[in-house]
N, C-alpha and C positions, 0 to 999 in steps of 0.2 A: 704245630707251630712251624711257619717257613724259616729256614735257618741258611739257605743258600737261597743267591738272586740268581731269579731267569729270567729271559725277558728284558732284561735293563729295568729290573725292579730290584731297588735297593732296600735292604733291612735295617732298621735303625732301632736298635734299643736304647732307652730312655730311664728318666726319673723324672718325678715331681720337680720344682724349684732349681732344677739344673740350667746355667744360663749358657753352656756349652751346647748342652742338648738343643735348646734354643734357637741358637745360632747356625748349628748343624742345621735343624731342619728348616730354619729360615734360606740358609744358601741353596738346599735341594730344593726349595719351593721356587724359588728367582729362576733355578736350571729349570726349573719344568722337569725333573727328576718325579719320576711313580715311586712310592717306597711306601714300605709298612711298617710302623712303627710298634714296639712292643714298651711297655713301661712297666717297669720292674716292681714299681709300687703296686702295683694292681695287677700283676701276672709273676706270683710262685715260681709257675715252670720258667719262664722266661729268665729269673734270677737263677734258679738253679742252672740253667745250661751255659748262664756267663761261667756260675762260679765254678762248673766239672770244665770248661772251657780255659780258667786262669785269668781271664778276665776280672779285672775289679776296678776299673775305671769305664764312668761313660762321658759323651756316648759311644756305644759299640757298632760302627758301620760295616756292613755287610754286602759288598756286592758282588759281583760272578766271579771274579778272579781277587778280590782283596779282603783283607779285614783288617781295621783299624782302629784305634781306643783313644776319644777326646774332641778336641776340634781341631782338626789336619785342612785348615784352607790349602795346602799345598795338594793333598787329597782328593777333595772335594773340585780343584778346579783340574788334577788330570782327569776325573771323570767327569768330567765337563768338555773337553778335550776329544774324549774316548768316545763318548757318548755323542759328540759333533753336535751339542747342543747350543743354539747362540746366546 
């Protein structure tokens, strides 16, 4: 399981029914953002490593230099920024 971004590929874990998560990955899709998304519903490991991690809110974004818990548009558009994506 990728748990640090390289590359300017971002890691996004997720949940079913999340309208956070949603949104998150709707704003990484609009940037042209590469990311991999992992759902907690449907990957064990993936919840165990939020929860040895302290994490208990998503979604959990993951990129080279950050990590972040929720929907952080303030987040999302410095990597936007970062990334000099238009």
């Amino acid at each position: 399981m990728t748990t640090v971004s390289t590359n300017n590929v971002v890691t996004v874990y997720t949940k079913n029914n999340c309208q956070q998560c949603k949104m998150t990955k709707r704003k990484l899709q609009a940037m042209g953002v590469d990311y991999h998304e992992y759902n907690v519903d449907n990957d064990p490991k993936a919840l165990e490593y939020l929860l040895e991690k302290g994490w208990t809110s998503l979604p959990v974004v993951v990129t080279e230099d950050d990590v972040w818990m929720g929907l952080r548009m303030d987040k999302l558009n410095n990597l936007q920024k970062k990334m000099k994506i238009s």
